[in-house]
C-alpha positions in Angstrom: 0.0 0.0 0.0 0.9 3.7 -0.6 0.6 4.2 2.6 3.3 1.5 3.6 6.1 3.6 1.2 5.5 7.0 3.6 6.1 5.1 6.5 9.4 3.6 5.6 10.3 7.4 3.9 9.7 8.6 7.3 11.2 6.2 9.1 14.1 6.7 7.0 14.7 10.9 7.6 16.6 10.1 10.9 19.1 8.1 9.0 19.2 10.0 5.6 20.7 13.3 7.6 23.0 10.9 9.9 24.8 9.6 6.7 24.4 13.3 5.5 27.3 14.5 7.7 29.6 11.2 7.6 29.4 11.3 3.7 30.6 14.6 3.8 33.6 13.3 5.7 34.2 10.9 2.8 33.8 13.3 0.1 36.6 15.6 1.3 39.0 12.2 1.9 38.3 10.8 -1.3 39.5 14.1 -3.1 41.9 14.5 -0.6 43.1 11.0 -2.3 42.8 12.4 -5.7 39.5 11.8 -7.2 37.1 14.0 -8.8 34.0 15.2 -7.3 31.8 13.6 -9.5 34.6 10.2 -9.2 33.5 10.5 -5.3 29.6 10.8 -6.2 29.5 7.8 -8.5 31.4 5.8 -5.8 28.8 7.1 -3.3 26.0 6.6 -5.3 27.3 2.7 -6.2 28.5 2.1 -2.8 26.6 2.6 0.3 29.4 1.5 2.7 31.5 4.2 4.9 34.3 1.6 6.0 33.8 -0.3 2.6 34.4 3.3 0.1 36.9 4.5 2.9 39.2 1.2 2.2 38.6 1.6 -0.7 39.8 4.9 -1.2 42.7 4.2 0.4 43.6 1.7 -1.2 43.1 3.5 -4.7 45.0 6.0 -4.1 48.3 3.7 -2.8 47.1 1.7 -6.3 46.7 -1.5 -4.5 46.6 -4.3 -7.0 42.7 -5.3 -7.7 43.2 -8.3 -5.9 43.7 -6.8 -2.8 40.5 -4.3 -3.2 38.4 -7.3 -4.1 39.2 -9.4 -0.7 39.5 -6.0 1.3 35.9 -5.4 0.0 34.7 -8.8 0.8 36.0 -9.0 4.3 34.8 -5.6 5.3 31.3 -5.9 3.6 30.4 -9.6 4.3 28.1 -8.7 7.5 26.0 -7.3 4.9 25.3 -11.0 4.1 24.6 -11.8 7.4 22.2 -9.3 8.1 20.3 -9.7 4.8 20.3 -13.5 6.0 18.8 -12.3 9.4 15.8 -9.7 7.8 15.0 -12.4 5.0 12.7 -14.1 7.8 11.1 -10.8 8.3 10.2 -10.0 4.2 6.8 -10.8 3.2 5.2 -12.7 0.0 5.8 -9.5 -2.2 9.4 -9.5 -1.7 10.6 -11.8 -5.0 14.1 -12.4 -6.0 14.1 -8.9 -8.0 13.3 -6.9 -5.2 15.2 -8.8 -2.7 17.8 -7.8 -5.2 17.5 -4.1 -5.3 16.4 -3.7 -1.4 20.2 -5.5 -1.1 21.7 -2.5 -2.7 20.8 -0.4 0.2 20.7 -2.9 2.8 23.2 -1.0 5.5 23.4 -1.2 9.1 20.5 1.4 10.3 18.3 0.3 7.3 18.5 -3.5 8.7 18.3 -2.4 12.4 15.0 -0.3 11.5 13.2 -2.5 9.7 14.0 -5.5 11.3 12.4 -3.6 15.0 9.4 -3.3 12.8 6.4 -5.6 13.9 5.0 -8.2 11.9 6.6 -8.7 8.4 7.6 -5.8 6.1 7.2 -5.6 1.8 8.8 -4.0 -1.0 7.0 -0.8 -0.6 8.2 -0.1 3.1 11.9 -1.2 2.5 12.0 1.2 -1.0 10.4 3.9 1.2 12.9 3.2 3.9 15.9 3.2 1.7 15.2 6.5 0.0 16.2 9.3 2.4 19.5 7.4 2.9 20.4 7.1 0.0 19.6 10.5 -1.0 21.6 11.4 2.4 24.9 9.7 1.6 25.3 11.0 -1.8 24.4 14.6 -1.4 26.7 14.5 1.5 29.2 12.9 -0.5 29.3 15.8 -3.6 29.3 18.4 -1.0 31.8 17.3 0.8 34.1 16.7 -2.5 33.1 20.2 -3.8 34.4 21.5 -0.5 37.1 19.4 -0.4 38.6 21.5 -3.6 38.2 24.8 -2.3 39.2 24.3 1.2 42.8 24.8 2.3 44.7 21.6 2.8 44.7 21.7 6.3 41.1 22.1 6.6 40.3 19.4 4.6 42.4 17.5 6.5 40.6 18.4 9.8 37.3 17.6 8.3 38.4 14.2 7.2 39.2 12.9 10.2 35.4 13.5 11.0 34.7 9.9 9.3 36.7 8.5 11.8 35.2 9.6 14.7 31.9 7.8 13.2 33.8 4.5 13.8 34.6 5.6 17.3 31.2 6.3 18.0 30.3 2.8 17.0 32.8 1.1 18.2 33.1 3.0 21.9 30.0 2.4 23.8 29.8 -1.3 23.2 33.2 -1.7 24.1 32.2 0.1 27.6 29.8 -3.1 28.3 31.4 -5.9 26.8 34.7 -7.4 27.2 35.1 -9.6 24.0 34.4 -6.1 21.7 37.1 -4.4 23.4 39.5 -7.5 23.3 38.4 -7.5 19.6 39.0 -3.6 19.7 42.7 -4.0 21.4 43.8 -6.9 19.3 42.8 -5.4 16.1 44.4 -2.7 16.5 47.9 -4.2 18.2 48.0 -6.7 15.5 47.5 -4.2 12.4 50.2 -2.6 14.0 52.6 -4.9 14.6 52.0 -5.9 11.2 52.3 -2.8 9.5 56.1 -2.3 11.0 57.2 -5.8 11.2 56.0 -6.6 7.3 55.1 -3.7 5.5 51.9 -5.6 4.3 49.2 -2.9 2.6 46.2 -2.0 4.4 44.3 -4.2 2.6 45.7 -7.7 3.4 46.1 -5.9 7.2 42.3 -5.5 7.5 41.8 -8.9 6.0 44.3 -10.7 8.8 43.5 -9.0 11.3 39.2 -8.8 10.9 39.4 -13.1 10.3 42.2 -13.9 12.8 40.5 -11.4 15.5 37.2 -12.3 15.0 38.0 -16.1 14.6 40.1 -16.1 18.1 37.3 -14.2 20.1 34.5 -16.7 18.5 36.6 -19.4 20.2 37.1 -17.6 23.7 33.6 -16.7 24.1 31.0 -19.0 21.9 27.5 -17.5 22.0 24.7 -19.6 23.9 22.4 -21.4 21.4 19.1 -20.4 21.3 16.6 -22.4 22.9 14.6 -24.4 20.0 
């Protein structure tokens, strides 16, 4: 229903101006790296993944070999599988393969954690109302940020870059104050990438790769979760 498209544009508002202000963040790095504005819109536009097009960036711009990008890209973005496993029990009958398709496009981590707190089951009209503001969000922010990216002074736009950063933290910090295994996970990461980046010289991407699997692999051992009941 018509109706059923509003709701999920609605819903979507909060999350459309959040990504707003991060994209502009990423807009600035990626001409920082030396892109184009209109390079860092079609990547926005293609992508919508902050750690996924800020690796990625990186990587481009130290002209990583395509190999590297590819598995970078995987590691980074394979939750998405996971969470698109998770929300398939919540999609009802008017959600075929096509539209499971293009709702996987925008399928981020505020999408999934909205509409999978929604009651009941959710359709194709929700999810493409729900996806709409952030995309919209995450591009705009992205050209605005690249156009100010190449009239700001250099130290500026480095400032304003590390704004994208700070996102992370404010992900990563406040579950790390209540649980022990995300700030192992948080410690070890980040002693491991560097011990590897001044013991081996290996590029960020491969880094990412060993440390996300050998990290993530280790704490799964330590501290298994609990089945659920059947």
């Amino acid at each position: 229903m018509q109706h059923e498209f509003r709701t999920g544009l609605r819903h979507g508002v909060a999350i459309g101006l959040g990504y707003l202000s991060v994209s502009f963040a990423f807009g600035i790095t990626a001409v920082a790296a030396g892109m184009t504005p209109f390079q860092a819109l079609l990547i926005s536009m293609t992508n919508v993944t902050s750690a996924g097009q800020l690796a990625g960036v990186s990587l481009i711009a130290a002209a990583a070999p395509l190999t590297e990008m590819a598995l970078t890209q995987f590691t980074i973005n394979l939750r998405y599988a996971l969470m698109s496993l998770s929300l398939s029990q919540k999609l009802d009958g008017s959600m075929g393969w096509l539209q499971r398709l293009i709702f996987a496009f925008c399928n981020t981590d505020e999408i999934f954690a909205v509409a999978s707190s929604q009651p009941g089951t959710v359709g194709k009209r929700y999810l493409y109302g729900l996806m709409v503001m952030p995309w919209l969000g995450w591009s705009l922010g992205t050209i605005l940020g690249a156009a100010a990216g190449s009239l700001l002074p250099e130290f500026v736009r480095t400032a304003l870059g590390i704004a994208i950063y700070g996102m992370f933290l404010a992900i990563i910090l406040p579950p790390a104050r209540r649980s022990l295994p995300v700030r192992l996970a948080v410690v070890l990461a980040g002693g491991m990438s560097i011990a590897l980046f001044f013991l081996t010289g290996i590029g960020g991407g491969y880094r990412i790769i060993l440390c996300g699997v050998t990290v993530s692999a280790l704490l799964a051992w330590l501290f298994p979760g609990e089945e659920a009941a059947p």
